[in-house]
C-alpha positions in Angstrom: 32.3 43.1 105.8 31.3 46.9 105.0 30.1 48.8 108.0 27.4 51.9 107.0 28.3 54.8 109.5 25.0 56.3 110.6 24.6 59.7 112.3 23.9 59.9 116.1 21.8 63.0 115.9 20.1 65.4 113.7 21.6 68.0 112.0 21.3 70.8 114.3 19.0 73.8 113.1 20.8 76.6 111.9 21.6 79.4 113.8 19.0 82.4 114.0 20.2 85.4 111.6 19.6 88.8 112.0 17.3 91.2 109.7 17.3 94.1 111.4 18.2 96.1 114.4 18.2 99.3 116.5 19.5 100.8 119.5 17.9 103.4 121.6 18.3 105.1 124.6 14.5 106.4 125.8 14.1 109.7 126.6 11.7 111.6 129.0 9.5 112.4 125.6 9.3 109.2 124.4 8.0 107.4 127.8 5.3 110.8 127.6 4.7 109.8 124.3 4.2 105.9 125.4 2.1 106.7 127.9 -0.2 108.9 125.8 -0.3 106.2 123.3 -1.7 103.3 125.7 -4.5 105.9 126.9 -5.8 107.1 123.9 -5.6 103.8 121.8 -5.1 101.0 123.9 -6.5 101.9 127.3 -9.6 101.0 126.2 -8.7 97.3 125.3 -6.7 96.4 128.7 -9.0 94.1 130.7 -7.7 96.2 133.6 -8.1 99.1 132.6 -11.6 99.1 131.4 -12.7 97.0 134.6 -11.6 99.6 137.1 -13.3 101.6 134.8 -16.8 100.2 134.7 -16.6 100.0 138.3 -15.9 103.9 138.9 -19.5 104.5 137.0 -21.0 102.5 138.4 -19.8 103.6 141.7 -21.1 107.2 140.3 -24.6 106.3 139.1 -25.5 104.1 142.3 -24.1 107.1 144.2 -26.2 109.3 142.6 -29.2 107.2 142.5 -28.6 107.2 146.1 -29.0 111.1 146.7 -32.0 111.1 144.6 -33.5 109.0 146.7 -32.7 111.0 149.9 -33.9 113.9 148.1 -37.2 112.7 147.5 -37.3 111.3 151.3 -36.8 114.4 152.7 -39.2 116.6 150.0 -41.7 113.8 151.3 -41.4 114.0 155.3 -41.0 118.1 154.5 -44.7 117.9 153.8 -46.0 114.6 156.3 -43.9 115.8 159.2 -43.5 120.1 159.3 -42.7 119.9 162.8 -39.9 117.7 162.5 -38.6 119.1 159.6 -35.4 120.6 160.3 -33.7 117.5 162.1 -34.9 115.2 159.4 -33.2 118.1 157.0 -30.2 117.9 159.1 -30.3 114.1 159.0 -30.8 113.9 155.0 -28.2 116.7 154.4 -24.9 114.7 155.6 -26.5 111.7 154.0 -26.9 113.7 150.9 -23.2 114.9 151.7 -21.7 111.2 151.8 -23.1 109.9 148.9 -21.7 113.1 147.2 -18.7 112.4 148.8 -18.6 108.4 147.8 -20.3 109.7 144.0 -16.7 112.1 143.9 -14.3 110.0 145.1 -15.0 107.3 142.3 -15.2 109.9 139.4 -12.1 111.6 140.7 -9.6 109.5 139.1 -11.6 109.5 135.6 -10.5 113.4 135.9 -8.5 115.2 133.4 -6.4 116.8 136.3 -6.1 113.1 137.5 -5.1 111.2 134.1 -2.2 114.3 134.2 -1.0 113.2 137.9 -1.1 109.5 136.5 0.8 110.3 133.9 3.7 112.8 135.7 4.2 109.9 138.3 4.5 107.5 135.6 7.7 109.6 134.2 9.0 110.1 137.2 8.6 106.2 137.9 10.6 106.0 134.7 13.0 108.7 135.0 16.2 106.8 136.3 17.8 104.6 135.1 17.5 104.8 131.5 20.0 102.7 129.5 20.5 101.8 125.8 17.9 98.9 124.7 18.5 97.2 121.8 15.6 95.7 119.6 16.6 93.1 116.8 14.5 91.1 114.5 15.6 88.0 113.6 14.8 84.8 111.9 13.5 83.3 115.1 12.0 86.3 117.2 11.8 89.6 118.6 14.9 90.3 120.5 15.4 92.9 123.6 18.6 93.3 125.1 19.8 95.3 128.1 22.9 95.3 129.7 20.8 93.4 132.1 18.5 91.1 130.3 18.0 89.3 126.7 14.7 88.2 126.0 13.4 86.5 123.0 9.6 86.5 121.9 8.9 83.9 119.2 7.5 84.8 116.3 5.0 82.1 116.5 4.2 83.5 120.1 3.5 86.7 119.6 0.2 88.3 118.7 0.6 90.7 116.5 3.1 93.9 114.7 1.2 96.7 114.5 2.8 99.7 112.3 2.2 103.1 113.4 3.3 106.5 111.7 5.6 107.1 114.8 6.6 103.5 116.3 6.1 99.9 115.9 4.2 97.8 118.5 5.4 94.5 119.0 2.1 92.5 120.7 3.0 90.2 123.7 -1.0 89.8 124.3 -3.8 92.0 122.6 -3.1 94.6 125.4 0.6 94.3 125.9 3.3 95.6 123.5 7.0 96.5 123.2 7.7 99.7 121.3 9.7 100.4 119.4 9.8 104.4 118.9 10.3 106.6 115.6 13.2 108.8 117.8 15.2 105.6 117.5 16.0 106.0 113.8 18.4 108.5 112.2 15.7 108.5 108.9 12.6 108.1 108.3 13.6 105.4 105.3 15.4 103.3 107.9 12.3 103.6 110.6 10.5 102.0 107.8 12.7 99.7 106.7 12.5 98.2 110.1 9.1 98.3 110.4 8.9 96.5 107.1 11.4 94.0 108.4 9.2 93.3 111.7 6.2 93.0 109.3 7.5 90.3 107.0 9.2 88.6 109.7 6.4 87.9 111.8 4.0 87.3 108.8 6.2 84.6 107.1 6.1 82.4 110.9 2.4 82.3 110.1 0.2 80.5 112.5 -2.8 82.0 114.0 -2.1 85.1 112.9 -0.9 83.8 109.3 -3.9 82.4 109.0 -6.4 85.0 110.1 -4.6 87.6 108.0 -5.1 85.3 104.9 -8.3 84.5 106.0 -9.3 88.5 106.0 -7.7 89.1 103.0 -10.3 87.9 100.9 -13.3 87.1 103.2 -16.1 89.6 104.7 -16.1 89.1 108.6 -17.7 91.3 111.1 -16.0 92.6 114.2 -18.0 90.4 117.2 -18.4 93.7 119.1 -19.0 96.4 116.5 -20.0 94.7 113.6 -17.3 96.3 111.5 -16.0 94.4 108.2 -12.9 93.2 109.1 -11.9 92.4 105.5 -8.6 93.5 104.6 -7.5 93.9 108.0 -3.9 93.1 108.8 -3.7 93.3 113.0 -5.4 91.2 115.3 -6.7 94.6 116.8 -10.5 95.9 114.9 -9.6 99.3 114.0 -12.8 100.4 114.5 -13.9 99.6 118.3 -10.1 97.8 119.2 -11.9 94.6 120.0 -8.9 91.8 119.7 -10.2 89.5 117.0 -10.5 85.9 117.9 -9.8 83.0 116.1 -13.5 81.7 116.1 -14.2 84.4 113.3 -12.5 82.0 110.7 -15.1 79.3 111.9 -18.1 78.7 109.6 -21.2 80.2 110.6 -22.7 77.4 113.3 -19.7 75.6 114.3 -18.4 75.2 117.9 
């Protein structure tokens, strides 16, 4: 009697390879340079962000309206009520003062000065300890390693790789990213090569993001906030307004 031997398991997946890797040890200049980066291009985007935001003009104009009405109060009971005018003036002055007072304290932060102190506390949140990181691209994900931590980010995961001239942004969410900085590289070939590497990587898991790109590659879309045509775009970012592009804009027009 022959006996067939079967396998107990599948084969087990082969092991992830690596593509590409880099190992850099952040400076005080490059966490500036982060933080400049996130306020002038992604601020914006940050749910966050653009809340506390909203709700510091608004503050402003109620605050405002506010004194405007106290203003016309008092230039009204200045004509129906001379005798009385000076404590009523009294009276509408320190209102006049606090709205002032609340209109300030909400644009305050919006400041120039402000955005400055923001940004000096944030390097000196950032100043110590500073060790190597390594970033590696592999088969299977986005790889950052400390002597304290290794965590992987699946390709399939992530939203997007965005290539600029002086780092790559690796997208957790629309508004979060890992950066990987320009400073890192010895030359500017090898910057790009890695940046190439990150690019082909994440585009060959496909997905979502496979599919939007092909979708935009050869399809006129407009951007749901701006109305920009989003054909030909390669991030999940619209370069125009920084919108994140949803996945609804590959539906046909009148589907749910």
């Amino acid at each position: 009697m022959t006996t067939t031997r079967r396998d107990q398991g599948a084969a087990a997946p082969p092991p992830p390879q690596l593509i590409a890797t880099v190992t850099h040890t952040f400076t005080e200049q490059d966490y500036a340079d982060a933080f400049d980066l996130y306020e002038a291009r992604f601020a914006a985007i940050d749910p966050a962000w653009k809340s506390a935001r909203d709700a510091r003009r608004a503050t402003i104009v109620l605050a405002l309206a506010v004194t405007a009405a106290v203003a016309a109060g008092f230039t009204w009971n200045l004509f129906a009520m001379r005798d009385e005018a000076l404590p009523l003036g009294v009276i509408f002055a320190a209102q006049a003062l606090m709205c002032w007072s609340w209109a300030y304290s909400a644009w305050k932060p919006l400041t120039r000065s402000s955005r400055k102190a923001a940004r000096n506390d944030y390097l000196r949140a950032t100043a110590e300890p500073r060790e190597p990181v390594t970033f590696a691209i592999e088969t299977d994900g986005f790889r950052i390693r400390t002597e304290r931590y290794d965590f992987l980010y699946r390709w399939a995961a992530l939203h997007d790789v965005l290539v600029l001239p002086n780092e790559v942004l690796i997208f957790q969410t629309h508004a979060e990213y890992s950066r990987v900085p320009r400073s890192a590289f010895a030359t500017d070939d090898a910057f790009r090569a890695y940046a190439d590497a990150a690019s082909e990587a994440f585009a060959a898991a496909g997905g979502r993001n496979g599919r939007l790109r092909s979708f935009l590659a050869s399809t006129d879309a407009p951007c749901p906030a701006c109305g920009y045509n989003l054909r030909g775009v390669a991030t999940r970012l619209c370069p125009e307004c920084g919108t994140a592009i949803p996945d609804s804009i590959m539906s046909p027009p009148g589907s749910t």
